[in-house]
C-alpha positions as CSV (number, residue, x, y, z in Angstrom):
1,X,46.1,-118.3,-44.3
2,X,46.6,-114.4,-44.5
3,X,49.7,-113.1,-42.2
4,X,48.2,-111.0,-39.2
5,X,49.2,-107.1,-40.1
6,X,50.2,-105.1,-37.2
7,X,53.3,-107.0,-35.2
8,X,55.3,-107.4,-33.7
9,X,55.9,-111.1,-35.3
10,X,57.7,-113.5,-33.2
11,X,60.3,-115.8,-34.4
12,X,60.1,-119.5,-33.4
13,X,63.9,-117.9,-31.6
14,X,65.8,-115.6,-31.1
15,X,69.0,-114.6,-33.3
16,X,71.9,-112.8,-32.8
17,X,73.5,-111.3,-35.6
18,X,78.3,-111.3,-35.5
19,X,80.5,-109.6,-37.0
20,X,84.3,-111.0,-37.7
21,X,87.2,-108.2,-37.9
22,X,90.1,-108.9,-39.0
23,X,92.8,-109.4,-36.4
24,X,94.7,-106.0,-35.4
25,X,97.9,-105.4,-33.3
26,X,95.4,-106.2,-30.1
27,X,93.9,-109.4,-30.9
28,X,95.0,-112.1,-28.7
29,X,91.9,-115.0,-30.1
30,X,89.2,-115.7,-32.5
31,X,86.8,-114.4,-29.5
32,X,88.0,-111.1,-29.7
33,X,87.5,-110.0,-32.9
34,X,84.0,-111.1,-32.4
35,X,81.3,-108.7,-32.3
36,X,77.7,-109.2,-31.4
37,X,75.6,-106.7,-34.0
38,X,72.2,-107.2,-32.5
39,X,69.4,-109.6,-31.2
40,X,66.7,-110.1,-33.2
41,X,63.0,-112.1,-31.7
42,X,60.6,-110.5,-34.3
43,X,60.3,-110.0,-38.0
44,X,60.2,-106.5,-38.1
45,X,63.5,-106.7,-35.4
46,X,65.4,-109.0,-38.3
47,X,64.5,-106.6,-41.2
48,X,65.3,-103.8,-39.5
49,X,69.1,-105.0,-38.2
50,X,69.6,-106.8,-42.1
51,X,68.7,-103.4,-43.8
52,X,71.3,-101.6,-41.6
53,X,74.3,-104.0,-42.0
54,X,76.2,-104.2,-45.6
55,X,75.4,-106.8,-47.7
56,X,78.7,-109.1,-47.6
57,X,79.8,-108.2,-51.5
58,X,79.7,-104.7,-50.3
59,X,82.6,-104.9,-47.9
60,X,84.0,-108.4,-48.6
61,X,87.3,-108.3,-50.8
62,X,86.5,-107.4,-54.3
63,X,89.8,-108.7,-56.2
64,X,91.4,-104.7,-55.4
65,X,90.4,-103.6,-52.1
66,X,89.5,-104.9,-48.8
67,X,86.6,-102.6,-48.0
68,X,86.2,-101.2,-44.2
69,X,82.6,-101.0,-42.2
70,X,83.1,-98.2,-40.4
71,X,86.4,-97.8,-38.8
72,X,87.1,-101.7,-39.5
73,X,87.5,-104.9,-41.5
74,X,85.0,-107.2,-41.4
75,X,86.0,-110.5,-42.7
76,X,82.4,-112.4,-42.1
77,X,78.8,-112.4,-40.8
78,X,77.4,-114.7,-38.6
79,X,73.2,-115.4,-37.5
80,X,73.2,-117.8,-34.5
81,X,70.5,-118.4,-32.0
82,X,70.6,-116.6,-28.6
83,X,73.0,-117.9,-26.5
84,X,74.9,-119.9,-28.8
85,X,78.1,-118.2,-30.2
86,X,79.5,-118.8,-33.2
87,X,82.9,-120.8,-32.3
88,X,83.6,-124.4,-32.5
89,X,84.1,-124.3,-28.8
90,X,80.7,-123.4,-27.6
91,X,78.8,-126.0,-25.8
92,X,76.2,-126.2,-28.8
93,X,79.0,-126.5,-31.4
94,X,81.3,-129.2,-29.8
95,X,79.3,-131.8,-30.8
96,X,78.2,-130.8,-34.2
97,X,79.2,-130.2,-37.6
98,X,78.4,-128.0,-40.5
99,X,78.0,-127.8,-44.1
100,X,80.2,-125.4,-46.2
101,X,80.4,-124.5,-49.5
102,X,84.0,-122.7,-50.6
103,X,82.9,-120.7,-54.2
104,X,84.1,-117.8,-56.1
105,X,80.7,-115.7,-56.2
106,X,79.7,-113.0,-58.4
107,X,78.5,-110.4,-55.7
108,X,74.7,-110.8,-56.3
109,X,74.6,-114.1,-56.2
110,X,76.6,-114.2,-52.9
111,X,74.2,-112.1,-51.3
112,X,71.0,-114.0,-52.3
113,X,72.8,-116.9,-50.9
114,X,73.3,-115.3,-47.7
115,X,70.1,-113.8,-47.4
116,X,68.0,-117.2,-48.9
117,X,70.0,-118.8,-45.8
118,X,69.5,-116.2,-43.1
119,X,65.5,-116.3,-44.2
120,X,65.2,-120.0,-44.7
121,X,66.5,-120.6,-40.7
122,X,64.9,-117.9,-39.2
123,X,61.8,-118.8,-41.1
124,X,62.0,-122.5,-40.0
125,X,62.3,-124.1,-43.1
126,X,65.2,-125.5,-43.2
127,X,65.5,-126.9,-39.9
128,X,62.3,-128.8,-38.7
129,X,63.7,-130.1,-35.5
130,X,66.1,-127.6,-33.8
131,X,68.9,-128.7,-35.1
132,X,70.9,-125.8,-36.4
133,X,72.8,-123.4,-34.6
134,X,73.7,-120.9,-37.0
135,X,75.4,-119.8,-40.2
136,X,78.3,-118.0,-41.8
137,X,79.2,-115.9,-44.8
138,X,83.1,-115.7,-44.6
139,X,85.5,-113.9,-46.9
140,X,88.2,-116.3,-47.6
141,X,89.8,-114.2,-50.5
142,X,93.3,-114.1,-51.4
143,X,95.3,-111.1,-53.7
144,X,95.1,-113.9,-56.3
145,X,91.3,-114.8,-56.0
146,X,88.3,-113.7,-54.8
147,X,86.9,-116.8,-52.5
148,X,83.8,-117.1,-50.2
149,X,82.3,-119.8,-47.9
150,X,79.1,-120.0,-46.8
151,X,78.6,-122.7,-43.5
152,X,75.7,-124.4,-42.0
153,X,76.6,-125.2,-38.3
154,X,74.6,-127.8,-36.5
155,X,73.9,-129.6,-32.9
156,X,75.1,-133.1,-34.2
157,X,77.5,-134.7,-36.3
158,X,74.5,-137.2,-37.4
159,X,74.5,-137.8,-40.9
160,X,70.7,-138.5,-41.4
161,X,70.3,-135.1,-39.9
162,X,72.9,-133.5,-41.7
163,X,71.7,-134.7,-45.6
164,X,68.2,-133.6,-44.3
165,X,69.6,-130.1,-43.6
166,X,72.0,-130.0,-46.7
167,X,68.8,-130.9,-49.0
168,X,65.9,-128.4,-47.3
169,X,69.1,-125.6,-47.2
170,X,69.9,-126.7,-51.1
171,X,66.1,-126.2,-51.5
172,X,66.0,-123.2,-50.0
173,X,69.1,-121.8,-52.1
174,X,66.8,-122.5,-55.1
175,X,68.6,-124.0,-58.6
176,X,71.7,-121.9,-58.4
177,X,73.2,-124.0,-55.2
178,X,73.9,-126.9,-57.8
179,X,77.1,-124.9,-58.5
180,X,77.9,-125.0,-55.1
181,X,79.9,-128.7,-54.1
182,X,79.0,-128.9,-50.1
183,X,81.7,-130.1,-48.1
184,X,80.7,-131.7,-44.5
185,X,82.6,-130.9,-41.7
186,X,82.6,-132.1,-37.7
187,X,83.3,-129.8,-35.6
């Protein structure tokens, strides 16, 4: 079946893309060093908000410099749906859990990671029953190594549901998520 041209295309929901800074001198919780980017209902609104925000090895510690975005540090990214933020202490989180994966990434492959997520949960296919609630690319680096974490976060701490979503997501990832060992995590 050929795609409709002309748009705009709806998303099965709506997203809203985080940013995490890193703390400063006025940070009293997690909360406030998060940022909500955008929302995003369509394709076109997705494409358009992804092409405009760096691509996590871009700003992400590098093994000499902690990049800046701007005027600030950005220590991860987060897609969740609408209405759901991404903290362990939403409603949608309390309950749930999430797959992560703790690597040391060449820069490429860290960003087709995070895009083959972003795509595979906005395009439905790796959760066929509303399960998830979001993801995370997080920059977990250290002066002595460069060290990333990808997370899955969803609704319930149910372990049929969760190897379901760890095996569509691995899918997803395509052959080079072997490399990755995924850790699961209640929330």
């Amino acid at each position: 079946m050929a795609m409709p041209t002309g748009g705009p295309h709806f998303l099965e929901h709506e997203w809203v893309i985080w940013e995490h800074r890193a703390p400063d001198k006025n940070s009293k919780s997690y909360e406030d060093n998060m940022s909500q980017l955008c929302e995003i209902a369509t394709v076109e609104d997705f494409w358009k908000a992804y092409n405009n925000i760096p691509k996590p090895s871009a700003i992400f510690f590098d093994g000499r410099t902690r990049k800046k975005f701007k005027d600030r540090t950005v220590e991860s990214f987060s897609l969740f749906k609408k209405n759901i933020k991404p903290e362990w202490e939403d409603v949608q989180n309390r309950t749930g859990a999430e797959w992560f994966c703790r690597k040391t990434f060449p820069g490429p492959q860290l960003d087709e990671f995070w895009q083959s997520l972003v795509l595979g949960m906005i395009g439905e296919t790796i959760d066929p029953n509303d399960d998830i609630c979001g993801a995370r690319v997080v920059d977990k680096s250290t002066a002595q190594r460069n060290m990333y974490r990808l997370e899955l976060w969803f609704k319930k701490k149910d372990q049929g549901i969760a190897d379901e979503l760890l095996n569509r997501m691995t899918a997803t990832l395509g052959p080079s998520s072997k490399s990755c060992k995924w850790e699961f995590r209640p929330h």
